[in-house]
N, CA, C and O of each residue as an XYZ file, in Angstrom:
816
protein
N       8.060    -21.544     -5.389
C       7.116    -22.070     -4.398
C       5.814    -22.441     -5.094
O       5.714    -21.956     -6.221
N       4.776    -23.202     -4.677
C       3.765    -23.791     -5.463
C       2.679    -22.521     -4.987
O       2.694    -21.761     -4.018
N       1.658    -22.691     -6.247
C       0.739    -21.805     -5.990
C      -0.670    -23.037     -5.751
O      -0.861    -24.182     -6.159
N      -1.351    -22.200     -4.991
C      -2.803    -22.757     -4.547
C      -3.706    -22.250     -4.860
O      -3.645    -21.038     -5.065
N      -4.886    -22.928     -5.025
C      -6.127    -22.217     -4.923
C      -7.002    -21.965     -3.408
O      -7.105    -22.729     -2.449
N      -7.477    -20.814     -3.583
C      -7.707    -20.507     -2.048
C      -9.366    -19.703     -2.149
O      -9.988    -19.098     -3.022
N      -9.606    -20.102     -0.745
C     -10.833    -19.140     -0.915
C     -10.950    -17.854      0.073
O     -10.728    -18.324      1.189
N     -11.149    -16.696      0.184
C     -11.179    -15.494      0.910
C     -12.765    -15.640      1.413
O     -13.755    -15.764      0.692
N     -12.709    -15.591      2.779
C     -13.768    -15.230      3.442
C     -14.350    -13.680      3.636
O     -14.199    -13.187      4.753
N     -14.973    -12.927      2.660
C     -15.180    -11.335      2.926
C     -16.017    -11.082      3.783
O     -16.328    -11.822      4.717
N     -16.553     -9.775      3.486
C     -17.349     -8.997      4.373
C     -19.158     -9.634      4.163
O     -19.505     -9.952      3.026
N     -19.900     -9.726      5.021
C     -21.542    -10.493      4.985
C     -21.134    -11.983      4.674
O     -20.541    -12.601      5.559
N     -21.470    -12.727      3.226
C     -21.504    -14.180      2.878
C     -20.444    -13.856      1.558
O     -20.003    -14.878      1.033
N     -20.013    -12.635      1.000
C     -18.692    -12.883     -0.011
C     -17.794    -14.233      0.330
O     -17.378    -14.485      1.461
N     -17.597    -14.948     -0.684
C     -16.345    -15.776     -0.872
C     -16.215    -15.005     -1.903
O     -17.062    -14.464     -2.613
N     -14.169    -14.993     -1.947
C     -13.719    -14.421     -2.865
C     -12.511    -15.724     -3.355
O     -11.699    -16.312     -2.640
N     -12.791    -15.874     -4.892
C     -11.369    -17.240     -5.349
C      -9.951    -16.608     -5.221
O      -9.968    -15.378     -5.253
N      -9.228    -16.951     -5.139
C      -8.176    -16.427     -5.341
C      -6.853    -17.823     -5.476
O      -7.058    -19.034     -5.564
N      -5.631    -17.138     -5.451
C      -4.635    -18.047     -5.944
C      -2.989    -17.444     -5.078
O      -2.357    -16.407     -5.275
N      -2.738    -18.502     -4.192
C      -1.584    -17.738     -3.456
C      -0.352    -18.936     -3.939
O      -0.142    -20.142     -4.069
N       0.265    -17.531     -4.088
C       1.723    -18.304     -4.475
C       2.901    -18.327     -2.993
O       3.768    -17.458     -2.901
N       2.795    -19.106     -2.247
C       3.545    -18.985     -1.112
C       4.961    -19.155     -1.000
O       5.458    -20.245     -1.284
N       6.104    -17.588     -0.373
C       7.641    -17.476     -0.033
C       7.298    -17.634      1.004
O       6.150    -17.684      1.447
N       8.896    -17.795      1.830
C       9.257    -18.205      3.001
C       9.596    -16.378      3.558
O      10.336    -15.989      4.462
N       9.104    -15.924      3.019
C      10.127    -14.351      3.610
C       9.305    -13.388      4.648
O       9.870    -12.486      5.266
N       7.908    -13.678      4.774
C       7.126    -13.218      5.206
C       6.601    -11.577      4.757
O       6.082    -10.526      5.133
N       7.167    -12.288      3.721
C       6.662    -10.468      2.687
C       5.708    -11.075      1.715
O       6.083    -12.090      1.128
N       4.633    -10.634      1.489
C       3.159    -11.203      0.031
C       2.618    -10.096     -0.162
O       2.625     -9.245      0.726
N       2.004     -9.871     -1.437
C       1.680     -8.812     -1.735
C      -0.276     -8.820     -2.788
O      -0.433     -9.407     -3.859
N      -1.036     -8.284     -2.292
C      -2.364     -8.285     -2.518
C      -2.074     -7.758     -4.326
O      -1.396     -6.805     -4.709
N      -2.680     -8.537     -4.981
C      -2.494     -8.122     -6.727
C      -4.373     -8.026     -7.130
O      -5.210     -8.912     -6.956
N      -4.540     -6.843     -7.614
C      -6.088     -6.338     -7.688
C      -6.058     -6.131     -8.910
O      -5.089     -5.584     -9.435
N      -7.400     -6.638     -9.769
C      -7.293     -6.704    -10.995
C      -8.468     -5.588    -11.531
O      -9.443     -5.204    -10.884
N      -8.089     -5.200    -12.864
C      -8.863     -4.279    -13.678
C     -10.387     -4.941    -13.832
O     -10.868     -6.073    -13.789
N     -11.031     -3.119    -14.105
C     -12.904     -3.556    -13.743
C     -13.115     -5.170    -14.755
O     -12.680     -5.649    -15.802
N     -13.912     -5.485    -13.819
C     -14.690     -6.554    -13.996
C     -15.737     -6.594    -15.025
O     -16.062     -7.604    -15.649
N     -16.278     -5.330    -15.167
C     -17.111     -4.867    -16.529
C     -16.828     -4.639    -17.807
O     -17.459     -4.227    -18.780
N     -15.771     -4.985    -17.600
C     -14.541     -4.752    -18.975
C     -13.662     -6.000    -19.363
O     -12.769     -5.931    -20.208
N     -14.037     -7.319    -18.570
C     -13.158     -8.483    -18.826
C     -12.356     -8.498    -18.013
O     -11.622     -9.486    -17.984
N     -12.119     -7.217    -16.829
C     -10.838     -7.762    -15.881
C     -10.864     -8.745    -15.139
O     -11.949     -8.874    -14.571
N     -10.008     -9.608    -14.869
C     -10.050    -10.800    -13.723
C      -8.553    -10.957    -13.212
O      -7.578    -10.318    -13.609
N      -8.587    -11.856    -12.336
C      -7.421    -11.918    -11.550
C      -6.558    -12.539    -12.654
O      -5.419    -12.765    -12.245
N      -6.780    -12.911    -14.040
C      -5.964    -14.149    -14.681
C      -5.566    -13.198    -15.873
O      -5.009    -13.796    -16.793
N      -5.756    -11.673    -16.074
C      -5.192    -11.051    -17.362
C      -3.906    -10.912    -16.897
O      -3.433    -10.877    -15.761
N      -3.255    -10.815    -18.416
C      -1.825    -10.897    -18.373
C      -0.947     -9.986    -17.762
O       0.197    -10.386    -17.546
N      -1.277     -8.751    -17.417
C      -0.558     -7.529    -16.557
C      -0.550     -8.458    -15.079
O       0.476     -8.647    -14.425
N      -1.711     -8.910    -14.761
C      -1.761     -9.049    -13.192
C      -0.819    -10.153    -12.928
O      -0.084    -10.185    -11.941
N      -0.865    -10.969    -13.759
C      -0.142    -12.407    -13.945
C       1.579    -12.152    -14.301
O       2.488    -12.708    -13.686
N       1.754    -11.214    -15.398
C       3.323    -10.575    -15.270
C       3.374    -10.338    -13.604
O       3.806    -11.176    -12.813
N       2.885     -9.124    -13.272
C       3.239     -8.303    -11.781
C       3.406     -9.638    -11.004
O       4.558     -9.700    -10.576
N       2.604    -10.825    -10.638
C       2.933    -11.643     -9.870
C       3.932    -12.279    -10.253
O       4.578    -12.597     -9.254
N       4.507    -12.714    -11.368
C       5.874    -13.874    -11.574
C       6.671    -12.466    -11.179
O       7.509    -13.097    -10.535
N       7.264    -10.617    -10.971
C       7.484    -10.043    -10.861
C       8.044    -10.412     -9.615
O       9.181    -10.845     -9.431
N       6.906    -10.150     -8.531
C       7.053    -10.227     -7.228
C       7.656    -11.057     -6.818
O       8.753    -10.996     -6.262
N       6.578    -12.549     -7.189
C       7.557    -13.936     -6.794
C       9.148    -13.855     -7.012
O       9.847    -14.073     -6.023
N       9.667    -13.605     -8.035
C      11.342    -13.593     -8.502
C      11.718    -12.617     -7.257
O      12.917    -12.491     -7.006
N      10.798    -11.941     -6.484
C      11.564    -11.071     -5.533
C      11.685    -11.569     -4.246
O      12.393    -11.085     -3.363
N      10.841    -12.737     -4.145
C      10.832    -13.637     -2.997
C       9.256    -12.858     -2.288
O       9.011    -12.659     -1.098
N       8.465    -12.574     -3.384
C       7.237    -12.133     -2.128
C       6.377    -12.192     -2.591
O       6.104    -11.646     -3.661
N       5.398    -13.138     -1.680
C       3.919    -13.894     -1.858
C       3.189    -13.532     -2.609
O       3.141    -12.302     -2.622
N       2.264    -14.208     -3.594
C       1.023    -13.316     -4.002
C      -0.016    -13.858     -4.066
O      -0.231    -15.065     -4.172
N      -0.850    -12.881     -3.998
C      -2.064    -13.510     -3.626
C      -2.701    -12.550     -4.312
O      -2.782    -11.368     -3.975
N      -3.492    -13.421     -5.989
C      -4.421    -12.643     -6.915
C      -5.796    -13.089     -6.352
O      -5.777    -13.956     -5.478
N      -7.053    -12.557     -6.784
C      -7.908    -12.807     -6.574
C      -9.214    -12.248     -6.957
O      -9.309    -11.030     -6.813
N     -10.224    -12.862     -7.405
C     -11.322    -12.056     -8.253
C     -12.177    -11.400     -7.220
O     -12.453    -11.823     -6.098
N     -12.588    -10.162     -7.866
C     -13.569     -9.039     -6.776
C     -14.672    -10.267     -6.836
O     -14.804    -11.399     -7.302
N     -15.363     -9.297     -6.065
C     -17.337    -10.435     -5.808
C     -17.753     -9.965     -7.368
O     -17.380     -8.942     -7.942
N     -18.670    -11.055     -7.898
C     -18.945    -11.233     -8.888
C     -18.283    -11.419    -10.250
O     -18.728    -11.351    -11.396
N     -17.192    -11.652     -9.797
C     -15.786    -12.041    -10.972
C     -15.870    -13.660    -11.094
O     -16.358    -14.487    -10.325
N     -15.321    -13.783    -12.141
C     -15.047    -15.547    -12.227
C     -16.106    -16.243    -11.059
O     -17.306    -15.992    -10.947
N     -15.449    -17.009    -10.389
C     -16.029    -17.667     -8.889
C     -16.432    -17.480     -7.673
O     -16.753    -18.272     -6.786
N     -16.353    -15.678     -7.753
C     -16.440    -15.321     -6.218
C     -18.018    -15.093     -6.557
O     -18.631    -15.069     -7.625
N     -18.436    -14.929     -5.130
C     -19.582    -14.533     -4.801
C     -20.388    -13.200     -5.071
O     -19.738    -12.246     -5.499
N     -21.643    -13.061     -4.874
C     -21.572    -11.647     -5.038
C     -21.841    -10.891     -6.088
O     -22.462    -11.575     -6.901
N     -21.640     -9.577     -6.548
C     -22.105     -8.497     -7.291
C     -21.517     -7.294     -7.367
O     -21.448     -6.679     -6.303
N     -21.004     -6.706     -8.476
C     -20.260     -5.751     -8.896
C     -20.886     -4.975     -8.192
O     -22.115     -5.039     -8.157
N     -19.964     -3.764     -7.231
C     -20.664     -2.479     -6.440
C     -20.132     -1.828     -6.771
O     -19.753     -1.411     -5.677
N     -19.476     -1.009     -7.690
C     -18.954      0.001     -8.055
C     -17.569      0.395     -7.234
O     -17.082      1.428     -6.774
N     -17.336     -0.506     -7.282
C     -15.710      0.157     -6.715
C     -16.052      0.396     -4.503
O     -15.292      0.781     -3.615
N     -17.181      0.037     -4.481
C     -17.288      0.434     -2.463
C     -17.286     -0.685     -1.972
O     -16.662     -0.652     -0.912
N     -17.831     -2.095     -2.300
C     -17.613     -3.441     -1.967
C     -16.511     -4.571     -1.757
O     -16.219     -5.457     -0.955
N     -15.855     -3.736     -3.549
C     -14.589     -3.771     -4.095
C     -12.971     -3.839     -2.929
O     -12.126     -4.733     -2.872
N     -13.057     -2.399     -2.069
C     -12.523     -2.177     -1.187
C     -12.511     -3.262     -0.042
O     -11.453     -3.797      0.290
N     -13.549     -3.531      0.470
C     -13.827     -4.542      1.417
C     -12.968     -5.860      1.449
O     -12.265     -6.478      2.249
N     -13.547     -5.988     -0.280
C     -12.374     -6.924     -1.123
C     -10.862     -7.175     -0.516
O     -10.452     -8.245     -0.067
N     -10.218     -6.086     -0.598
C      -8.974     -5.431     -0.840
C      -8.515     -6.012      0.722
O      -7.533     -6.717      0.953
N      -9.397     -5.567      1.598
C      -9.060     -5.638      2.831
C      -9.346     -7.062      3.541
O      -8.645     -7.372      4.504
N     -10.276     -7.861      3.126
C     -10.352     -9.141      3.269
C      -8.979    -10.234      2.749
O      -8.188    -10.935      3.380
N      -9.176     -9.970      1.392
C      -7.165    -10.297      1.353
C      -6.135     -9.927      1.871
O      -5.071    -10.545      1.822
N      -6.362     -8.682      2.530
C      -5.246     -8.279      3.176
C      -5.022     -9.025      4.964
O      -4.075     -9.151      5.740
N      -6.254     -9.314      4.968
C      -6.562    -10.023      6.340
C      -6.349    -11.627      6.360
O      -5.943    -12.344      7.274
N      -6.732    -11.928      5.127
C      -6.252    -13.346      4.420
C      -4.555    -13.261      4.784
O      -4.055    -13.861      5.736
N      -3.807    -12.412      3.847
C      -2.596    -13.102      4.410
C      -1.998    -12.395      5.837
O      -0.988    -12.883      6.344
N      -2.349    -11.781      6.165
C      -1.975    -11.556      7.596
C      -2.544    -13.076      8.690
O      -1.742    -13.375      9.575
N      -3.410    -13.651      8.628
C      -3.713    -14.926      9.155
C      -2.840    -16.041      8.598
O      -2.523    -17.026      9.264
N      -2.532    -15.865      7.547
C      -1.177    -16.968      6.856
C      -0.120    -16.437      7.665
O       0.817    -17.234      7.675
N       0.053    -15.652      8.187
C       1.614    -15.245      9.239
C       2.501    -14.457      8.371
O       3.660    -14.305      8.757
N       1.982    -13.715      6.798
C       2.881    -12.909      6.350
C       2.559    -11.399      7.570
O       1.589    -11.177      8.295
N       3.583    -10.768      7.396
C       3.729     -9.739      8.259
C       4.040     -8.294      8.095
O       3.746     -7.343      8.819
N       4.896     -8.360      6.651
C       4.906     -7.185      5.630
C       4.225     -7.766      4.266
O       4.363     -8.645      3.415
N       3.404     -6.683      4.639
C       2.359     -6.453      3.536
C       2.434     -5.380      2.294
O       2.522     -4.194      2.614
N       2.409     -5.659      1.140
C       2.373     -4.825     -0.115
C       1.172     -5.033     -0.698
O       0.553     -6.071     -0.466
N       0.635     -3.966     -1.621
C      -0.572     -3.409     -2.096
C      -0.307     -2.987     -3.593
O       0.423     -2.031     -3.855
N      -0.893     -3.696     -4.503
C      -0.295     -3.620     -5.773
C      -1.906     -3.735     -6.687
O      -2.887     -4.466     -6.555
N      -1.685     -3.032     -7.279
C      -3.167     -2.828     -8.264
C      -2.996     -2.173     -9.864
O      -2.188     -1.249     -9.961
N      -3.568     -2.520    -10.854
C      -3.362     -2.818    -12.205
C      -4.951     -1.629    -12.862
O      -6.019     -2.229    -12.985
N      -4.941     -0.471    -13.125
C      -6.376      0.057    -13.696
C      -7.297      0.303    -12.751
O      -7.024      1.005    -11.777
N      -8.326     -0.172    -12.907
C      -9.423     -0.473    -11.809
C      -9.209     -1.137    -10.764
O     -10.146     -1.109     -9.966
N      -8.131     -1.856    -10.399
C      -7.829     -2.145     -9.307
C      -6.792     -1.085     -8.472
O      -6.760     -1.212     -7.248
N      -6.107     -0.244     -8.986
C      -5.227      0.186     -8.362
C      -6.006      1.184     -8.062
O      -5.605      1.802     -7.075
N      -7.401      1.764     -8.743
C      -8.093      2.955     -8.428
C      -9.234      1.979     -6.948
O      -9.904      2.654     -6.166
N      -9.218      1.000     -6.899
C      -9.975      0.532     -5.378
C      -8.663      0.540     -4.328
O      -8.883      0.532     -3.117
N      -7.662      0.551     -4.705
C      -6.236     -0.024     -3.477
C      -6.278      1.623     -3.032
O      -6.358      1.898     -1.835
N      -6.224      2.637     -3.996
C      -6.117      4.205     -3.647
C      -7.075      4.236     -2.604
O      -6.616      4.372     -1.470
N      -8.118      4.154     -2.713
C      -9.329      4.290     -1.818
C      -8.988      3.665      0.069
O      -9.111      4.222      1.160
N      -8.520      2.242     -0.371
C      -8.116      1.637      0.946
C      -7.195      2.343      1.446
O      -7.323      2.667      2.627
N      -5.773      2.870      0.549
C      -4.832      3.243      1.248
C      -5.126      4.489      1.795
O      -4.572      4.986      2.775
N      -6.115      5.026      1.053
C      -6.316      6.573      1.835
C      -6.979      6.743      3.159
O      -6.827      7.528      4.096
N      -7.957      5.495      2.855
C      -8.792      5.345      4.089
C      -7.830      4.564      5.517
O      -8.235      4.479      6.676
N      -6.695      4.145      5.057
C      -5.644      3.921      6.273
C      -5.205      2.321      6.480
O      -5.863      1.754      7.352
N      -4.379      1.657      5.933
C      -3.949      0.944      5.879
C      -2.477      0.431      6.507
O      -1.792      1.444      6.655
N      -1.970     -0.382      6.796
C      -0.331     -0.661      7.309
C       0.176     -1.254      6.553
O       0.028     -2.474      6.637
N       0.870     -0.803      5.643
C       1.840     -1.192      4.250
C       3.229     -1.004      4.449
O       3.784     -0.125      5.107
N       3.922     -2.303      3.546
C       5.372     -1.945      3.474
C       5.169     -0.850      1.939
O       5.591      0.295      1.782
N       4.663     -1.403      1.324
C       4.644     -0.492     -0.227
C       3.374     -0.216     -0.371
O       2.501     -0.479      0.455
N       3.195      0.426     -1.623
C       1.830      0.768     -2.165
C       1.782      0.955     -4.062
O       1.673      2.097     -4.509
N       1.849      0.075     -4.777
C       2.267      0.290     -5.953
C       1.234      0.213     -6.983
O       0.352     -0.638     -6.874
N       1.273      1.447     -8.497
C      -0.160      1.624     -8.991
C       0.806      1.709    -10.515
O       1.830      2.228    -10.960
N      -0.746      0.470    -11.066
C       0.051      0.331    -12.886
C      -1.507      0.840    -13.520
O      -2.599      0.320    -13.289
N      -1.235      1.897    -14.293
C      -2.098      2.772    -14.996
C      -3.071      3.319    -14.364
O      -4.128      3.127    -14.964
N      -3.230      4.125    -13.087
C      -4.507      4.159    -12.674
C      -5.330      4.836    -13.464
O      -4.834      5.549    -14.337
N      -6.540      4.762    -13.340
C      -7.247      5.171    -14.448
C      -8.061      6.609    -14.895
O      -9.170      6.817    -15.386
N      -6.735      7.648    -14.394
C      -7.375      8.852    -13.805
C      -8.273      9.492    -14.901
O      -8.848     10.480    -14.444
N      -8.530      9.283    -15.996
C      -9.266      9.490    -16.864
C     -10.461      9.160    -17.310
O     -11.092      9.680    -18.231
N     -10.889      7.859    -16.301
C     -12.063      7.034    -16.676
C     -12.657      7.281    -15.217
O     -13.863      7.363    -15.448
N     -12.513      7.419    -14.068
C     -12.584      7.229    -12.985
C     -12.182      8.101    -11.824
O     -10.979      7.993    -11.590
N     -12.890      9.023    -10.937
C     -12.476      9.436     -9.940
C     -11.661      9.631     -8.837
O     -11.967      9.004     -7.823
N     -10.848     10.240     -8.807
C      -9.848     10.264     -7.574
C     -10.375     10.773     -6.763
O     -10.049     10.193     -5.728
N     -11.448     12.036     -6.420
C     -11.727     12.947     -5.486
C     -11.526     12.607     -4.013
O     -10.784     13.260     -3.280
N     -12.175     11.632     -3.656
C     -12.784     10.717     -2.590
C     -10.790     10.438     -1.869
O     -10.547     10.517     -0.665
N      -9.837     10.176     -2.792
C      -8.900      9.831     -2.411
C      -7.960     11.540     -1.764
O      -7.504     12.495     -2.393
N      -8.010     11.271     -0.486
C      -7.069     12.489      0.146
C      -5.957     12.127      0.260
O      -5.214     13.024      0.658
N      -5.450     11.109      0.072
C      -4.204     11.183      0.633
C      -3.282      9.673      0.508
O      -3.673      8.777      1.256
N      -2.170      9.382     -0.336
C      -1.807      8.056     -0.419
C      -0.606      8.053     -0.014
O       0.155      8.381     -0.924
N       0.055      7.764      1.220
C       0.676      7.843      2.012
C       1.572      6.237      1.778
O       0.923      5.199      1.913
N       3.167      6.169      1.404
C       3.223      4.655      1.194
C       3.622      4.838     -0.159
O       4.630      4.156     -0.343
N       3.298      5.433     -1.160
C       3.122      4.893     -2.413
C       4.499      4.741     -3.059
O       5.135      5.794     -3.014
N       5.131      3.734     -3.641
C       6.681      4.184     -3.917
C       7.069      4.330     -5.230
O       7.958      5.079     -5.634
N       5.932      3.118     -6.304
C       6.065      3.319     -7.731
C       4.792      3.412     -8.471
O       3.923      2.811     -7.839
N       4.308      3.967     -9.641
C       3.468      4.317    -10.419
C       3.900      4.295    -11.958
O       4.568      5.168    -12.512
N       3.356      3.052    -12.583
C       3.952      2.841    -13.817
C       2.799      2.935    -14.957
O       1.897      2.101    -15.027
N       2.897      3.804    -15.656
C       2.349      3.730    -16.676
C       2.185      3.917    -18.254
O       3.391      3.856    -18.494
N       1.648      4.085    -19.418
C       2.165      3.645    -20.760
C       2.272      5.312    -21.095
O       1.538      6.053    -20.441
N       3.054      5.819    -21.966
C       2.760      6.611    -22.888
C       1.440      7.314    -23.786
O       0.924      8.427    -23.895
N       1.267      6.084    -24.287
C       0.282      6.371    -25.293
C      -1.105      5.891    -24.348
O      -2.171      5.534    -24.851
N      -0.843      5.966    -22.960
C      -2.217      5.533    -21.438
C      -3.210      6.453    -22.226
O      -2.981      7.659    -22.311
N      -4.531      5.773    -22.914
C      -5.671      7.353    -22.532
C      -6.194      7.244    -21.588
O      -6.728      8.237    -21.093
N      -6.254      6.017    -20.961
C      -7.329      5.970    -19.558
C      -6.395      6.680    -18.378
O      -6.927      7.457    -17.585
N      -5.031      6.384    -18.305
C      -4.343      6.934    -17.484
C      -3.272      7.695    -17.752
O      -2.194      7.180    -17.456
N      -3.242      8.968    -18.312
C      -1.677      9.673    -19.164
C      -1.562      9.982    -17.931
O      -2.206     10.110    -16.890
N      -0.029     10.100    -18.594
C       0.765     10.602    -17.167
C       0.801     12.315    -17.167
O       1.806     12.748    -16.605
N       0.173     13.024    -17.529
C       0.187     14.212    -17.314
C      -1.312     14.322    -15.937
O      -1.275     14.998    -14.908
N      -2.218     13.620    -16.309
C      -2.630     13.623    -15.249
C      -2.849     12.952    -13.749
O      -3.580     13.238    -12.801
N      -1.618     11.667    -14.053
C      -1.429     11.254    -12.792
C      -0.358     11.985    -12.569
O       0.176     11.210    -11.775
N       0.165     12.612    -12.624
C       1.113     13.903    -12.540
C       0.525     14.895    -11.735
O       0.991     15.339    -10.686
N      -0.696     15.269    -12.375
C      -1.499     16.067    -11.123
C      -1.667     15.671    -10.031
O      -1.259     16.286     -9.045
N      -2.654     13.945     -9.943
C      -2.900     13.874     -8.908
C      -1.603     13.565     -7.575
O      -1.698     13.241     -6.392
N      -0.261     13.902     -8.616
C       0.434     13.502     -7.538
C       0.887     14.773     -6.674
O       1.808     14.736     -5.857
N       0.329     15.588     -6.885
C       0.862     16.955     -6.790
C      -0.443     17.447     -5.844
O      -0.240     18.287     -4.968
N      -1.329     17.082     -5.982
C      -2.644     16.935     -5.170
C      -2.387     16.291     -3.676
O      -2.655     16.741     -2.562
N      -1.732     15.000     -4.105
C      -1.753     14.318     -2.995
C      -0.412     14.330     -2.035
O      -0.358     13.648     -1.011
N       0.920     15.381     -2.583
C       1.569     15.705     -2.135
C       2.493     14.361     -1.880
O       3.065     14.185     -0.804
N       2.571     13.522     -2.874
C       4.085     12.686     -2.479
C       4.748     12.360     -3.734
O       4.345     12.797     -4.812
N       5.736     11.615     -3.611
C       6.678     11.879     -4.933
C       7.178     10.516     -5.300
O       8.336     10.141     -5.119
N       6.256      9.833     -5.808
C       6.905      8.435     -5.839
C       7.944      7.980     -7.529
O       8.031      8.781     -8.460
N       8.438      6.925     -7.540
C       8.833      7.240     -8.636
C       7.733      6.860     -9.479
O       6.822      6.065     -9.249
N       7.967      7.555    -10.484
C       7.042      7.901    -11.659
C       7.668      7.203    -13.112
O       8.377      8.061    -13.637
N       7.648      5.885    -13.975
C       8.156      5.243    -14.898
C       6.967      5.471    -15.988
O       6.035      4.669    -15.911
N       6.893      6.490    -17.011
C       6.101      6.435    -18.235
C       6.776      5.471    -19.066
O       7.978      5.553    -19.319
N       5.910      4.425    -19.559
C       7.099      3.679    -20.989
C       6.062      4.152    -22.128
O       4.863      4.412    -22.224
N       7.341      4.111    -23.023
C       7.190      4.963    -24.586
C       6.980      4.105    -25.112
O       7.578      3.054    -24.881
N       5.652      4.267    -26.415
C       4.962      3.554    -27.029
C       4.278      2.130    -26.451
O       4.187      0.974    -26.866
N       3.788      2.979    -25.082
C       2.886      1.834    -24.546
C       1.862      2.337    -24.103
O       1.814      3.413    -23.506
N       0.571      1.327    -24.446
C      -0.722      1.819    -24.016
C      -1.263      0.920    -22.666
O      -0.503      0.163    -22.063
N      -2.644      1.114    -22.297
C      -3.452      0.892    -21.529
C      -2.892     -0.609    -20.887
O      -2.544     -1.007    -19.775
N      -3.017     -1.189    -22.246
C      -3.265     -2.928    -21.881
C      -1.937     -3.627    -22.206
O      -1.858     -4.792    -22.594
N      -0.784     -2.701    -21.987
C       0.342     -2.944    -22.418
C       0.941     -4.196    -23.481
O       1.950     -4.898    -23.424
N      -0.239     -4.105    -24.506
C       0.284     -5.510    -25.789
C       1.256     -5.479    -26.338
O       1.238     -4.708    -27.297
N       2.061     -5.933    -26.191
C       3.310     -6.521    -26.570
C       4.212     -5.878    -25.577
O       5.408     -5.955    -25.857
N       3.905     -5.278    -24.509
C       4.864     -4.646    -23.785
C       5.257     -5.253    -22.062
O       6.123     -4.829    -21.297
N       4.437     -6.173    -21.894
C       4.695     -7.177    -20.814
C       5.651     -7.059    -20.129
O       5.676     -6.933    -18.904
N       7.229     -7.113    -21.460
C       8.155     -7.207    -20.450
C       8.987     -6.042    -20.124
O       9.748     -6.056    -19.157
N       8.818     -4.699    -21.169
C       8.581     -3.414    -20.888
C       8.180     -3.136    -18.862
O       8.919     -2.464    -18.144
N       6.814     -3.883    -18.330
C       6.632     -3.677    -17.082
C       7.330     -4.167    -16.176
O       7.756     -3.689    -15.124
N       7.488     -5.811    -16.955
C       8.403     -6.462    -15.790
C       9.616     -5.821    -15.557
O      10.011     -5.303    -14.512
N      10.293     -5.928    -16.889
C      11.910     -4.777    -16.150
C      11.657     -4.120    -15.111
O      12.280     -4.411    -14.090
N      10.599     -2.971    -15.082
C      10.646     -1.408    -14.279
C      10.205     -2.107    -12.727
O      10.702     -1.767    -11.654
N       9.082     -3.227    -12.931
C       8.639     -4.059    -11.931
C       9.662     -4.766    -11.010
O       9.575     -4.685     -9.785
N      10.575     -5.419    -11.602
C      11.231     -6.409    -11.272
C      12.605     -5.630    -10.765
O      12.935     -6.025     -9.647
N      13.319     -4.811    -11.211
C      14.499     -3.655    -11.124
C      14.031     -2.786     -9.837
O      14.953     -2.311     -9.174
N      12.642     -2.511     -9.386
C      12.067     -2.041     -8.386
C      11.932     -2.457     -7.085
O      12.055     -1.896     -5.996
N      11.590     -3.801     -7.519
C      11.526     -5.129     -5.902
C      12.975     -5.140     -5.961
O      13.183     -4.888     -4.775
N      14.082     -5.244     -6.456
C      15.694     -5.492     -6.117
C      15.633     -4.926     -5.027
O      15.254     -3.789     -4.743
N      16.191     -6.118     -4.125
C      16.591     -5.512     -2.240
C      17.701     -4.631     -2.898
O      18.414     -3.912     -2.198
């Protein structure tokens, strides 16, 4: 299906850019990219794998830069604006007439999707690649209800899996859990290392 460029109407005067790749299935899925203070944008190569991922599964995506990224509007807020973000795309394609909705986030993005989902969301899935429990706070997050996969590297320092291990044990659910061996943070050279676990996961 062709992808577009689109603009997200947020919360106050935010425009947010973004890029929807439109299926016929009425399934799309929100793709949130790593901090913005660090070079993340909607166009690094994890976020961009996860979407050709999805698409091959027949379901929408829709990447898109936080406020103050690339073209959007706006100003880095630390991860509380961020959210707003999250939910403005999510309202974006619910007005396109998708109807099952997925929640998919990469680092710093998957640590703003935690926040939304805890705070209460209506998801078919809820899926998290490296969150960054090492750089970044979970506290605030009670509860992620939804969540089905959590993929992350081996050699993760921002996110080892011994301590998203905790927080899963914290938050009391059991999703599957995929560590890959001899992979780090920014998964270089391991791309298709994610897509497999990614792509083997969306299989109806």
């Amino acid at each position: 299906m062709s992808e577009a460029y689109i603009t997200i109407t947020g919360t106050g005067d935010i425009r947010l850019e973004g890029h929807l790749n439109r299926q016929e299935t009425g399934k799309a899925v929100v793709l949130a990219h790593p901090h913005p203070l660090y070079g993340g944008n909607m166009d690094v190569p994890v976020i961009c794998k996860m979407a050709a991922c999805f698409q091959a599964a027949g379901i929408a995506t829709l990447r898109f830069n936080f406020r103050g990224t690339g073209g959007s509007s706006g100003a880095f807020d630390d991860g509380r604006g961020e959210q707003d973000d999250v939910r403005s795309a999510l309202d974006y394609l619910s007005g396109q007439g998708y109807d099952q909705l997925y929640l998919a986030g990469y680092s710093f993005g998957s640590w703003v999707n935690a926040h939304v989902v805890s705070a209460g969301v209506e998801l078919c899935d809820h899926i998290m690649v490296s969150p960054p429990a090492a750089l970044l706070s979970f506290d605030q997050v009670v509860r992620l209800p939804g969540t089905g996969l959590i993929i992350t590297g081996e050699n993760d320092d921002l996110a080892p899996a011994y301590l998203v291990s905790d927080l899963l044990l914290k938050w009391k659910i059991a999703p599957r859990l995929e560590v890959l061996s001899h992979v780090d943070h920014f998964y270089a050279g391991a791309l298709d290392k994610l897509g497999d676990v990614l792509s083997g996961y969306l299989k109806p």
